[in-house]
Backbone as ProteinMPNN parsed JSONL, in Angstrom:
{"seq_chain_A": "XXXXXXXXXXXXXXXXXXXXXXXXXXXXXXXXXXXXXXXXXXXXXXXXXXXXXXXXXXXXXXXXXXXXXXXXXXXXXXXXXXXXXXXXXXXXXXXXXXXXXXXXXXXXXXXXXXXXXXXXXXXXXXXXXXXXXXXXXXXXXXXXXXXXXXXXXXXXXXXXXXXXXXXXXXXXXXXXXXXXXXXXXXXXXXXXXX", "coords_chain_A": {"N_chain_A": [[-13.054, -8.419, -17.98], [-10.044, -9.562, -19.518], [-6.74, -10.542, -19.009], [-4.849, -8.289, -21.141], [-3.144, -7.901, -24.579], [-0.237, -6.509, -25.481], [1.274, -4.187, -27.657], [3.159, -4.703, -28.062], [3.407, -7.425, -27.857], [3.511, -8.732, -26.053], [1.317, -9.86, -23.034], [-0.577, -8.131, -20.646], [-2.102, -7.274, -17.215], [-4.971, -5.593, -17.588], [-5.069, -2.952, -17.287], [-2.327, -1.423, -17.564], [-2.282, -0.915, -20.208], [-1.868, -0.962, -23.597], [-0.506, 0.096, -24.827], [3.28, 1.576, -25.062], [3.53, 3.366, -21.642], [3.612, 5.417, -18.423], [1.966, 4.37, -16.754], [2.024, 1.804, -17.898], [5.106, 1.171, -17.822], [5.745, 1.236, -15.167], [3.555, -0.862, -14.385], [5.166, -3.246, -15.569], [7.456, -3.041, -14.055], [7.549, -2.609, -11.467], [5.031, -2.54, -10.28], [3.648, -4.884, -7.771], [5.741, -5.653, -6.988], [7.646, -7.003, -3.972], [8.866, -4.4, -1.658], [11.55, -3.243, 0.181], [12.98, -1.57, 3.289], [11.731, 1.361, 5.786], [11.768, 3.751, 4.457], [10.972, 2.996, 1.958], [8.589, 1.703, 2.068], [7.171, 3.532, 3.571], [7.284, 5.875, 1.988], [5.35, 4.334, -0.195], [3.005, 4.506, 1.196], [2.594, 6.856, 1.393], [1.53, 7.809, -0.931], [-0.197, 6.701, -2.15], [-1.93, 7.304, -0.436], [-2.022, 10.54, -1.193], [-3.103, 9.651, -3.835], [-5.794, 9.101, -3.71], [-8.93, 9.783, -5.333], [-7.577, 10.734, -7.393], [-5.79, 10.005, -10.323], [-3.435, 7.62, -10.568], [-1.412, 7.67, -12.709], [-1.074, 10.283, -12.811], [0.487, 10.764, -9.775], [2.46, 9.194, -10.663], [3.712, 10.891, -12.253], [4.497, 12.957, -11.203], [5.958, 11.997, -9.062], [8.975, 12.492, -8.472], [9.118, 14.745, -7.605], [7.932, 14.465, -5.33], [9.394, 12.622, -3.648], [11.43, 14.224, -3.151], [10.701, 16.981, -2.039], [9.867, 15.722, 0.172], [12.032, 14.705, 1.65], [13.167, 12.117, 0.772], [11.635, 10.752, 1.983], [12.415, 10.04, 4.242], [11.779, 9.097, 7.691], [11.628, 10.493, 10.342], [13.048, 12.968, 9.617], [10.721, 13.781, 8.21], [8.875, 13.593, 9.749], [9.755, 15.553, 11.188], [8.49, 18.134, 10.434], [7.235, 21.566, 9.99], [4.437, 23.885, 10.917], [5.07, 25.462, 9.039], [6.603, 24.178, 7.025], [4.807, 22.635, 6.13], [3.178, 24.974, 4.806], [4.626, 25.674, 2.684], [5.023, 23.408, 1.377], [2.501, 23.319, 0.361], [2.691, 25.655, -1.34], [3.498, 24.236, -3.629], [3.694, 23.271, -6.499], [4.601, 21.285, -8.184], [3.49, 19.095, -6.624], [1.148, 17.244, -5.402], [-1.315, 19.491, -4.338], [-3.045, 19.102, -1.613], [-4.126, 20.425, 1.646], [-5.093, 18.411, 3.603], [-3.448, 16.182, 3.12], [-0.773, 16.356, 2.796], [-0.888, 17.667, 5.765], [-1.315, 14.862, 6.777], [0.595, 13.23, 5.65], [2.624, 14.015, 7.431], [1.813, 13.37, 9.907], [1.774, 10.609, 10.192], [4.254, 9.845, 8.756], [5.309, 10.83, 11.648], [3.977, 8.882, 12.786], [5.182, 6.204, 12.014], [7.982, 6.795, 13.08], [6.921, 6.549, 15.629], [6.146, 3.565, 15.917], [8.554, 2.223, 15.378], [9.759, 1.244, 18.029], [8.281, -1.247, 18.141], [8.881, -3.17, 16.427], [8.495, -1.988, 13.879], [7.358, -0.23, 10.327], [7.798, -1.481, 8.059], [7.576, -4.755, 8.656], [5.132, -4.129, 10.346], [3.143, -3.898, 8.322], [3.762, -6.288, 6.702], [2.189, -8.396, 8.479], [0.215, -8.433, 8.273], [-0.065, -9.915, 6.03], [-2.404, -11.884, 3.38], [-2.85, -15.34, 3.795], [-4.33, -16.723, 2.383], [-3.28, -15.605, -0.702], [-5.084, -13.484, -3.24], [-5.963, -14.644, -7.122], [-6.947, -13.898, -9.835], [-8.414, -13.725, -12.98], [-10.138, -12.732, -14.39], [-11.114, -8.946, -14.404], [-13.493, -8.063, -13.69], [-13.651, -9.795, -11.631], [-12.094, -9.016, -9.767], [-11.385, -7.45, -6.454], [-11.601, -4.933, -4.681], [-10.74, -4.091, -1.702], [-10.219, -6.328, 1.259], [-10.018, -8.952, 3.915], [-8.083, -8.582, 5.742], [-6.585, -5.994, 4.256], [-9.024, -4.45, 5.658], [-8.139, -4.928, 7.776], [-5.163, -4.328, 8.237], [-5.884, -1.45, 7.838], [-7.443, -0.532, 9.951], [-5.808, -0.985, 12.487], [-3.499, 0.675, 11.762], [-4.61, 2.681, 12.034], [-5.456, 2.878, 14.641], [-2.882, 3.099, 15.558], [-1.993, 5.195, 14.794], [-2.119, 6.455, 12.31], [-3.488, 8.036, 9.555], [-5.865, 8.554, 6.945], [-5.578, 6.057, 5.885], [-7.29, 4.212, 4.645], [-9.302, 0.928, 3.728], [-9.611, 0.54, 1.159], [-7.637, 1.769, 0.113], [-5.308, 0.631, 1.915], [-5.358, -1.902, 0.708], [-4.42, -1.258, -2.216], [-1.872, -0.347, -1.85], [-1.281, -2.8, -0.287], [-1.208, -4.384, -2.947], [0.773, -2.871, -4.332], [3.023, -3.161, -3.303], [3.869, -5.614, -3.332], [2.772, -7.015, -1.134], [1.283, -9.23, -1.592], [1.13, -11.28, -4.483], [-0.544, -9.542, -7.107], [-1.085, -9.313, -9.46], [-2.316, -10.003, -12.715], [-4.026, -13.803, -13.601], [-2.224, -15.167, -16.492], [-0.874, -12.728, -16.972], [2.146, -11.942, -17.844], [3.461, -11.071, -15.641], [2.503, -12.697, -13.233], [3.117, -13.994, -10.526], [6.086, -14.028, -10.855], [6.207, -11.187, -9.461], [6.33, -10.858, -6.522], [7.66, -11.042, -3.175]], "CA_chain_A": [[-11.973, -8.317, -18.934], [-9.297, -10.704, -18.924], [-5.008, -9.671, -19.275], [-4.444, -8.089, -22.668], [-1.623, -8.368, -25.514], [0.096, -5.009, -26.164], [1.169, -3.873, -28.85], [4.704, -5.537, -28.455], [3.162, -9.211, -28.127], [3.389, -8.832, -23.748], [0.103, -10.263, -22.212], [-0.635, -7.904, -19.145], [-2.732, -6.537, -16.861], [-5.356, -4.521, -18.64], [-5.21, -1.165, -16.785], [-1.475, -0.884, -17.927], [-2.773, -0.382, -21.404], [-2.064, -1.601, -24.792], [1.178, 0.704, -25.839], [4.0, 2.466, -23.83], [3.11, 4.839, -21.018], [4.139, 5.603, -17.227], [1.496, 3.224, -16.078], [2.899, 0.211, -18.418], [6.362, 0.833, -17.405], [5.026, 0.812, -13.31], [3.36, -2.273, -14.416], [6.025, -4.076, -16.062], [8.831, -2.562, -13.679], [7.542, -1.812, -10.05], [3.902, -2.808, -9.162], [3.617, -6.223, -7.458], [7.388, -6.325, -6.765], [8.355, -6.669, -2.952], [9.803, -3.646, -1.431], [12.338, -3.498, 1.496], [12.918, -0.656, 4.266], [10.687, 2.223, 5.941], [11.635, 5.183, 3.374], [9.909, 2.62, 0.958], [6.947, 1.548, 2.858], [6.249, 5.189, 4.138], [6.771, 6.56, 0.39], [4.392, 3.826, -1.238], [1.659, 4.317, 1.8], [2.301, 8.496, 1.554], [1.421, 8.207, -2.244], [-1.254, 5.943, -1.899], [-2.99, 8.389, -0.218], [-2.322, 11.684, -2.176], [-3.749, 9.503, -4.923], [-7.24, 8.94, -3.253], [-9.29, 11.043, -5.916], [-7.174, 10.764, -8.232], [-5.394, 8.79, -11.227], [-2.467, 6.966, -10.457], [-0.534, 8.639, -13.524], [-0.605, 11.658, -12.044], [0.778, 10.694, -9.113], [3.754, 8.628, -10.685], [4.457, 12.004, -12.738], [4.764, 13.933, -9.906], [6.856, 11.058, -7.991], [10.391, 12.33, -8.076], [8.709, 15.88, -6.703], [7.191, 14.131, -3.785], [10.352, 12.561, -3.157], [12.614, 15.817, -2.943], [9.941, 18.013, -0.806], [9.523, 14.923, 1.734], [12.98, 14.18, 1.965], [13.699, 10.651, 0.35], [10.21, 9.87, 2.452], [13.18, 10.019, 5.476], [10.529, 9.606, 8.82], [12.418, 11.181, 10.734], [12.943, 14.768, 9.017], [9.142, 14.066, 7.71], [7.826, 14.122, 11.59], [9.88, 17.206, 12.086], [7.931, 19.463, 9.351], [6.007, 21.879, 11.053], [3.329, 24.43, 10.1], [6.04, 26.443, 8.178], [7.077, 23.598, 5.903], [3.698, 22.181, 5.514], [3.132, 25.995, 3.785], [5.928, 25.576, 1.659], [4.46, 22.3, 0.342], [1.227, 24.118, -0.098], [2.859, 26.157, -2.692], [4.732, 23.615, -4.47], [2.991, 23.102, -7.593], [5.025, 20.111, -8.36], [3.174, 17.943, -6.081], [-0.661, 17.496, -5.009], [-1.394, 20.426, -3.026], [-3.744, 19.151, -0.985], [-3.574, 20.507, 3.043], [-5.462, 17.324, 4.116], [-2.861, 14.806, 2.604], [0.339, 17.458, 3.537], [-1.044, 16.867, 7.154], [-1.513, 13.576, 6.842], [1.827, 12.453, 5.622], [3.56, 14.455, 8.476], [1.198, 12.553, 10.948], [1.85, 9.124, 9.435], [5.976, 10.273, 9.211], [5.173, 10.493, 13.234], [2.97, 7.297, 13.106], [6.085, 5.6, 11.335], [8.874, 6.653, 14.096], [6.414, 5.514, 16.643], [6.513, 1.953, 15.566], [9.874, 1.616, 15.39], [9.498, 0.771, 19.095], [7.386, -1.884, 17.979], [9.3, -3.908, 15.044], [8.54, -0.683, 12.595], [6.77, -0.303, 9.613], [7.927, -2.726, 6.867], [7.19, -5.587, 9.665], [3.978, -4.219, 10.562], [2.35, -4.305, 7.231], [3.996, -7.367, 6.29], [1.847, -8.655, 9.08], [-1.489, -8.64, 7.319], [-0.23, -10.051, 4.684], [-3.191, -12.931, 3.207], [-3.045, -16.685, 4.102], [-4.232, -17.328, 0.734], [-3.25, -14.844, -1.738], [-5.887, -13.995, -4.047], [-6.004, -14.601, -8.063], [-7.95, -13.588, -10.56], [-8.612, -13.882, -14.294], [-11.207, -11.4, -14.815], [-11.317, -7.894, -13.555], [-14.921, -8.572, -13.082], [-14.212, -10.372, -10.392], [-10.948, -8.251, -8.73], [-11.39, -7.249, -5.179], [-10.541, -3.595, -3.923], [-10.599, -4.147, -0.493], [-10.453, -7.829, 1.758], [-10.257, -9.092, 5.218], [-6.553, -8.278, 5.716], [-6.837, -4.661, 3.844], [-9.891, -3.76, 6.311], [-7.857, -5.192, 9.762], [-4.446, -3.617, 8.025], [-6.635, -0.432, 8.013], [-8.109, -0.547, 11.615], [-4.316, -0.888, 13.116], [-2.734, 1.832, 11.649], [-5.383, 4.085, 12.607], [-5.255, 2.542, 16.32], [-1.491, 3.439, 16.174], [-1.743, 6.966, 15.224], [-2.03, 7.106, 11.099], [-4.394, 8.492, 9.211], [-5.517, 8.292, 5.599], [-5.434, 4.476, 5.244], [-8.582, 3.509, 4.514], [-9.049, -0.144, 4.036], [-9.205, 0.539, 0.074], [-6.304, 2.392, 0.074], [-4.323, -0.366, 2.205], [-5.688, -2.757, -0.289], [-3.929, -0.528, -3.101], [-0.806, -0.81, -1.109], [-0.79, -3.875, -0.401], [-0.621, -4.604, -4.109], [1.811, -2.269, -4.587], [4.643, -3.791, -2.641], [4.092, -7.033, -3.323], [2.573, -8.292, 0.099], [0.592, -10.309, -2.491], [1.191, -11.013, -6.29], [-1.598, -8.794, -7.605], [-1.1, -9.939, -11.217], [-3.537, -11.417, -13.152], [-3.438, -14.922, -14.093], [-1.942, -14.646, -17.805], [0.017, -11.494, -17.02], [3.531, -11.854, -17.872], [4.455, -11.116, -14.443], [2.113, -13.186, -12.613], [4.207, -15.153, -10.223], [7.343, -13.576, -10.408], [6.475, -10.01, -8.978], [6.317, -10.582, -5.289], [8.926, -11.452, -2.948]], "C_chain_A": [[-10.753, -9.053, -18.386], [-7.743, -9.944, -19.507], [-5.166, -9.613, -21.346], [-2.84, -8.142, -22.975], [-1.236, -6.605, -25.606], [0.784, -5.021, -27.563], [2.848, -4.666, -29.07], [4.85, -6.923, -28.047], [3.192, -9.501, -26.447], [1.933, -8.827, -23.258], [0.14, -9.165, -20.6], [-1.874, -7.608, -18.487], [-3.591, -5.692, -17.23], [-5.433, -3.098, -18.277], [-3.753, -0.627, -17.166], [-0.987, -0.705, -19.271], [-1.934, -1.312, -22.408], [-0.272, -1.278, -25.522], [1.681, 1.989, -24.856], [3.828, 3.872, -22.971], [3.649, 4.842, -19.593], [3.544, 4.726, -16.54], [2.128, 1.601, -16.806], [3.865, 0.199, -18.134], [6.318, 0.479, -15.652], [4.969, -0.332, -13.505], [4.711, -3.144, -14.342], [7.131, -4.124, -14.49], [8.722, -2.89, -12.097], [6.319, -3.121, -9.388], [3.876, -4.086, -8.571], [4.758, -6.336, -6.539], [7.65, -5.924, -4.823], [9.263, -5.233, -2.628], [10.269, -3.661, -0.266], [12.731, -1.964, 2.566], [11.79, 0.308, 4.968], [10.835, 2.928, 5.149], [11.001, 4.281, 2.547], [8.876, 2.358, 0.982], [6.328, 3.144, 2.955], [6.376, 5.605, 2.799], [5.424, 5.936, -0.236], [2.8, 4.387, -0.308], [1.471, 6.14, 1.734], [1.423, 8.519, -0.291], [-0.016, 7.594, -2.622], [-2.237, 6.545, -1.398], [-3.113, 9.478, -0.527], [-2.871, 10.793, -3.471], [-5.093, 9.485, -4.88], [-8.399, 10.128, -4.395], [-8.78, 11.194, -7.06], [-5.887, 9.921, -9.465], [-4.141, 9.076, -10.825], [-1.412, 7.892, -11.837], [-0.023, 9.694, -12.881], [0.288, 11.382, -10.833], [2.492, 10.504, -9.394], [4.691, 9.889, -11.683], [5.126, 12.895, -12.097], [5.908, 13.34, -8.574], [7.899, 11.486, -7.679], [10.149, 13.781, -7.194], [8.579, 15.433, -5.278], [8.564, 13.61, -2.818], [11.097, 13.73, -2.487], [11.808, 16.716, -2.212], [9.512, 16.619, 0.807], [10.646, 13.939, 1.863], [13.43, 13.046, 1.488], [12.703, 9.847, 1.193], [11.47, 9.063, 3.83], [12.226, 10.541, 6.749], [10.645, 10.619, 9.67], [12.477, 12.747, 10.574], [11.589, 14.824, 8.43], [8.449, 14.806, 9.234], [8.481, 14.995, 11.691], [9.213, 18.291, 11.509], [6.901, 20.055, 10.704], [5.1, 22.724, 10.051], [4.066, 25.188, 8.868], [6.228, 25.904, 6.583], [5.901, 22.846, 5.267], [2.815, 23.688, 4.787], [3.732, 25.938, 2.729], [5.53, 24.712, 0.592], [3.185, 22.877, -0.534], [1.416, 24.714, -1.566], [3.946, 25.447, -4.071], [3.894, 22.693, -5.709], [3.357, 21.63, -8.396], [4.463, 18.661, -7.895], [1.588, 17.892, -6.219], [-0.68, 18.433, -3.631], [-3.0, 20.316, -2.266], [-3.476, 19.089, 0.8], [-3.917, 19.048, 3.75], [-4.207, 16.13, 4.241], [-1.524, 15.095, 2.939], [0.173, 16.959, 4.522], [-0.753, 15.784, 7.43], [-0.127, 12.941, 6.965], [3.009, 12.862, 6.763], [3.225, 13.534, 9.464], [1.904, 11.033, 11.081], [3.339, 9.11, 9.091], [5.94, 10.091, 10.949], [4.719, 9.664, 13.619], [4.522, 6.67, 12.967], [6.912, 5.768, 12.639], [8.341, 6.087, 14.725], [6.954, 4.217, 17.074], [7.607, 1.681, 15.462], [10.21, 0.917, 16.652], [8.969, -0.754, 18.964], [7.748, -3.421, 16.33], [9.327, -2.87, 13.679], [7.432, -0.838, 11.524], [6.208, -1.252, 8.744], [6.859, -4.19, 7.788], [5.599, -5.796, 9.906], [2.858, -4.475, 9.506], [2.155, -5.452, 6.609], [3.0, -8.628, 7.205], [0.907, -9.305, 8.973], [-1.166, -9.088, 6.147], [-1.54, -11.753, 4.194], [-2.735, -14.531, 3.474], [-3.181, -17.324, 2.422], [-4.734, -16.347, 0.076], [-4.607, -14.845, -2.614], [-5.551, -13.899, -5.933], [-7.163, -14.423, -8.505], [-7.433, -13.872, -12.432], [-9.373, -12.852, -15.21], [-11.333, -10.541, -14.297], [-12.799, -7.668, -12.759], [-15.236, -9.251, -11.542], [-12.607, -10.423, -9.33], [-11.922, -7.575, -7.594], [-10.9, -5.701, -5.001], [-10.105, -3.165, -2.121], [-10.597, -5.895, -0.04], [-10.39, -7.334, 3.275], [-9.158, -7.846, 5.891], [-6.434, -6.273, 5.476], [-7.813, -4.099, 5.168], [-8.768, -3.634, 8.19], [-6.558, -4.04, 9.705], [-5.37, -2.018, 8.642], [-6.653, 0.037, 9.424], [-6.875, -0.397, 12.467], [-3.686, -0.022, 12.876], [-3.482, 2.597, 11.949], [-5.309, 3.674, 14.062], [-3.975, 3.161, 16.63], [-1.023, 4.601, 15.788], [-2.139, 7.48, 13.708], [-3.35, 7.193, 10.341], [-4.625, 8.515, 7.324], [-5.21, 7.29, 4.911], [-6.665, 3.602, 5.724], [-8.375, 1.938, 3.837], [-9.113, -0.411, 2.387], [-7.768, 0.866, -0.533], [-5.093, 1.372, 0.617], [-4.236, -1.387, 1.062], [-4.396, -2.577, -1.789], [-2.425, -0.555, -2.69], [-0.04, -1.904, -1.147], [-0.477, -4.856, -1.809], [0.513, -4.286, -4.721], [3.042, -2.695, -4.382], [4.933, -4.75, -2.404], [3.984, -7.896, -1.872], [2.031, -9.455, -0.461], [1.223, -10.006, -3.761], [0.037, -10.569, -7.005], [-1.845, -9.361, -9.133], [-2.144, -11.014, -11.561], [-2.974, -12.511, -13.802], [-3.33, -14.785, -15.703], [-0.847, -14.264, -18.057], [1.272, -12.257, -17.094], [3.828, -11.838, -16.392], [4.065, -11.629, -13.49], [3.396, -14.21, -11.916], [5.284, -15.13, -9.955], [7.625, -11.604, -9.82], [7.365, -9.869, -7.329], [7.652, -11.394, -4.586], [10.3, -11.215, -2.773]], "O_chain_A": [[-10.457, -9.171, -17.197], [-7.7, -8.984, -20.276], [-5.417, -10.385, -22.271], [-1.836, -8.297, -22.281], [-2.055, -5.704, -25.789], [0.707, -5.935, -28.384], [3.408, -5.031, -30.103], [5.905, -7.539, -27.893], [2.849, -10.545, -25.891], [1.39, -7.734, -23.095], [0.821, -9.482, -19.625], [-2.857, -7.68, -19.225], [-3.028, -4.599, -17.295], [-5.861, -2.221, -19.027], [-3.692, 0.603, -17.159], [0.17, -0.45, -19.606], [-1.385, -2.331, -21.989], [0.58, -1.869, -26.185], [1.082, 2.871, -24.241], [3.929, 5.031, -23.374], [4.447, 3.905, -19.562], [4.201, 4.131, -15.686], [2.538, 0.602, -16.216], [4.177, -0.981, -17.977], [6.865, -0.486, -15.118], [5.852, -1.093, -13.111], [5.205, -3.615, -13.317], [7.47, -5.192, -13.981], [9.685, -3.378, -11.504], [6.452, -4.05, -8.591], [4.447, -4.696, -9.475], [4.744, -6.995, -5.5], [7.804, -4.766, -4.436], [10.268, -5.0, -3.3], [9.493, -4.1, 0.582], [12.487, -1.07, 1.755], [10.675, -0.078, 4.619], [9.72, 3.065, 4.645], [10.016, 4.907, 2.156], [8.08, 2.649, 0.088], [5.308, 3.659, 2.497], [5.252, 5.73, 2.313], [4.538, 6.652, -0.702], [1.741, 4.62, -0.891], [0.389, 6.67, 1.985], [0.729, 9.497, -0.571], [-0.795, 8.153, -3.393], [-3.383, 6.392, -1.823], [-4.245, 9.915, -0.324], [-3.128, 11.599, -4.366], [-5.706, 9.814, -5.895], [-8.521, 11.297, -4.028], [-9.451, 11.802, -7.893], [-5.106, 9.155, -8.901], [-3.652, 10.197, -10.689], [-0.716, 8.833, -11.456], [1.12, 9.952, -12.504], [1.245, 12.134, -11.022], [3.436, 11.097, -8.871], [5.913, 9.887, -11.839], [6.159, 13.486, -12.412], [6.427, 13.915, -7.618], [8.245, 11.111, -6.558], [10.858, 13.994, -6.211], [9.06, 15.983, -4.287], [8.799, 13.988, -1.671], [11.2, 13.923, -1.276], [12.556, 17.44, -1.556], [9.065, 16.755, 1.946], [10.499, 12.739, 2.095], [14.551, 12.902, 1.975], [12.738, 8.618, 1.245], [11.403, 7.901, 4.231], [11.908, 11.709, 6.973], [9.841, 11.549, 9.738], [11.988, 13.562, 11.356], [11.217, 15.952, 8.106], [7.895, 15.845, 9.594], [7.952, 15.752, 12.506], [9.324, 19.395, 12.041], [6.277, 19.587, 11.657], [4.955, 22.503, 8.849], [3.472, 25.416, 7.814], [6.137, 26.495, 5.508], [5.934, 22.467, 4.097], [1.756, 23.418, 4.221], [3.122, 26.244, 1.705], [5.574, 24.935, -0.618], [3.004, 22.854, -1.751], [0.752, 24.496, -2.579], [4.696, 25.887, -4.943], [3.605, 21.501, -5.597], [2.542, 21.003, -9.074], [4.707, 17.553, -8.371], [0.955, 18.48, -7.096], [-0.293, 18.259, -2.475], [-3.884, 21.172, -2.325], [-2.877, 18.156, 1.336], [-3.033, 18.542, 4.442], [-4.052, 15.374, 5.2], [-0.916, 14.139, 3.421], [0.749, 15.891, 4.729], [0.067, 15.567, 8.322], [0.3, 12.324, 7.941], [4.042, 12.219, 6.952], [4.126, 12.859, 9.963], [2.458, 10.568, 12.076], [3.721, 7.945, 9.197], [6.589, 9.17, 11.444], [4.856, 9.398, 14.813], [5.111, 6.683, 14.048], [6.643, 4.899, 13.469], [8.757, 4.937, 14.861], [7.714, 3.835, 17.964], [7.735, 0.456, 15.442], [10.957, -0.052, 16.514], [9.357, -1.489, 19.872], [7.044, -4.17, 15.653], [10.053, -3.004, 12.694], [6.526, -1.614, 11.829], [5.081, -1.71, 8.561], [5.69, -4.465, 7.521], [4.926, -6.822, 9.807], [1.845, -5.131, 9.749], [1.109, -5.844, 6.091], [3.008, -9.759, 6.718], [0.654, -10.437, 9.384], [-1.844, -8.767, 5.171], [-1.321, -12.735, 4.903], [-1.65, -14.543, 2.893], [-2.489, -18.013, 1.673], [-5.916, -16.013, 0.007], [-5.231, -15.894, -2.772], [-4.792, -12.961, -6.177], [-8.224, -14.65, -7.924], [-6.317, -14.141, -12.876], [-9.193, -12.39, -16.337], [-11.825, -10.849, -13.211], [-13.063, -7.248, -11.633], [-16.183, -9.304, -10.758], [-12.159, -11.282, -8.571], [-13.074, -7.228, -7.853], [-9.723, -5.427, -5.237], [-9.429, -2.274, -1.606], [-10.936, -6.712, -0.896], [-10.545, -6.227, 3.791], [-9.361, -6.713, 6.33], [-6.244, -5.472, 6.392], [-7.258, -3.183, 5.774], [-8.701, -2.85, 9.136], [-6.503, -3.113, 10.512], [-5.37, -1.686, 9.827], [-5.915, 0.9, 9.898], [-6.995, 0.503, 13.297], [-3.036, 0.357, 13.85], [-2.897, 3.63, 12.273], [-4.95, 4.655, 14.713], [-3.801, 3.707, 17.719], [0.03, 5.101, 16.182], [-2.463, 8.661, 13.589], [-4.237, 6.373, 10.577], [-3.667, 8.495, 6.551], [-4.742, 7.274, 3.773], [-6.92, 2.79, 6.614], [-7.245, 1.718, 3.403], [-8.708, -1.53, 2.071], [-7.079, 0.316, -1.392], [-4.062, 1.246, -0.043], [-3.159, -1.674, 0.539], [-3.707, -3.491, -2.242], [-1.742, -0.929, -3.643], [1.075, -2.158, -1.602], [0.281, -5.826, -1.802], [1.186, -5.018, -5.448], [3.988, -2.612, -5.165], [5.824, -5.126, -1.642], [4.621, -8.879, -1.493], [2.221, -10.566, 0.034], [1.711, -8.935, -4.122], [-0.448, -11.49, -7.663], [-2.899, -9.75, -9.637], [-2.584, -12.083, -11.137], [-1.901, -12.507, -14.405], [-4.313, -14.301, -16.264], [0.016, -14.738, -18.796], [1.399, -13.236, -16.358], [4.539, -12.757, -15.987], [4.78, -11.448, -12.504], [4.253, -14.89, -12.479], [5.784, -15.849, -9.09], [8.675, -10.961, -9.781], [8.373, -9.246, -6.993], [8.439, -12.13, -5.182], [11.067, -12.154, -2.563]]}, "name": "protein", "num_of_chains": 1, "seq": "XXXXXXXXXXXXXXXXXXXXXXXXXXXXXXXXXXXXXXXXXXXXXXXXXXXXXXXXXXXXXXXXXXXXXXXXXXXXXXXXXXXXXXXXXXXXXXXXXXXXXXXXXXXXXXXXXXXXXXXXXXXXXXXXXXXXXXXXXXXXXXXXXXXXXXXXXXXXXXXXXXXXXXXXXXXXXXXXXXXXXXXXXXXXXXXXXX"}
């Protein structure tokens, strides 16, 4: 399947549907687009992995929750949660209460300071970013993982984080515009990343 028309004459992406919803405004607004600091890196890669399992909607419904129980995705006061506040989350119905992914993002808040030693986050991801971007035309023949995604992967788990599987980086790395994800067509091909 190749970029569709919506309903207001905009060629996009076909997973951000046909007529206005939380994923077409993402599309249009967010996905692809370069982002800049660690509270934005560590938010997109914490969310990225409470989505594992589950649809992206959900996630971006639940977004301003995730924010406000993990601080502004501040590493810092994330790595200090302890067992107390990773209860707290537990019962916070607002978010995904899963203990696995709770854990996780505390870990991966403590992965994150780490690296600051080290150039930091943003830096490190930006690292892996592809040689030659890839395009597409047909979802048929989109990618959910690559080289880059698998090595990304392999490094953050060497340096302490957990929960970034080499699909999941992949998912990421679309996200924040290390690449222009956009299909060729899309309205925003071209001018997301960057």
């Amino acid at each position: 399947m190749g970029p569709l028309t919506g309903d207001d004459g905009v060629t996009r992406c076909p997973w951000a549907g046909p007529t206005p919803s939380v994923m077409r405004d993402y599309h249009d607004e967010e996905w692809g687009t370069r982002v800049h600091g660690e509270a934005a890196y560590l938010e997109r890669l914490t969310l990225e992995a409470f989505q594992s399992g589950l649809s992206w909607s959900t996630i971006l419904r639940k977004r301003e929750a995730f924010r406000e129980v993990f601080c502004g995705f501040d590493a810092e006061r994330v790595a200090a949660f302890d067992d107390a506040d990773q209860a707290r989350l537990m019962e916070d119905a607002r978010i995904v209460r899963n203990r696995l992914k709770v854990a996780a993002a505390v870990t991966n808040a403590r992965a994150t300071v780490a690296l600051r030693e080290s150039g930091g986050l943003e830096a490190f991801v930006l690292s892996f970013a592809p040689a030659d971007p890839p395009s597409y035309d047909d979802t048929s023949a989109m990618a959910t993982t690559s080289e880059e995604s698998k090595a990304l992967s392999k490094a953050l788990k060497k340096v302490g984080f957990v929960f970034v599987g080499p699909t999941t980086m992949y998912a990421l790395m679309e996200a924040i515009g290390v690449f222009d994800p956009h299909m060729d067509g899309c309205f925003r091909r071209g001018t997301a990343a960057g």
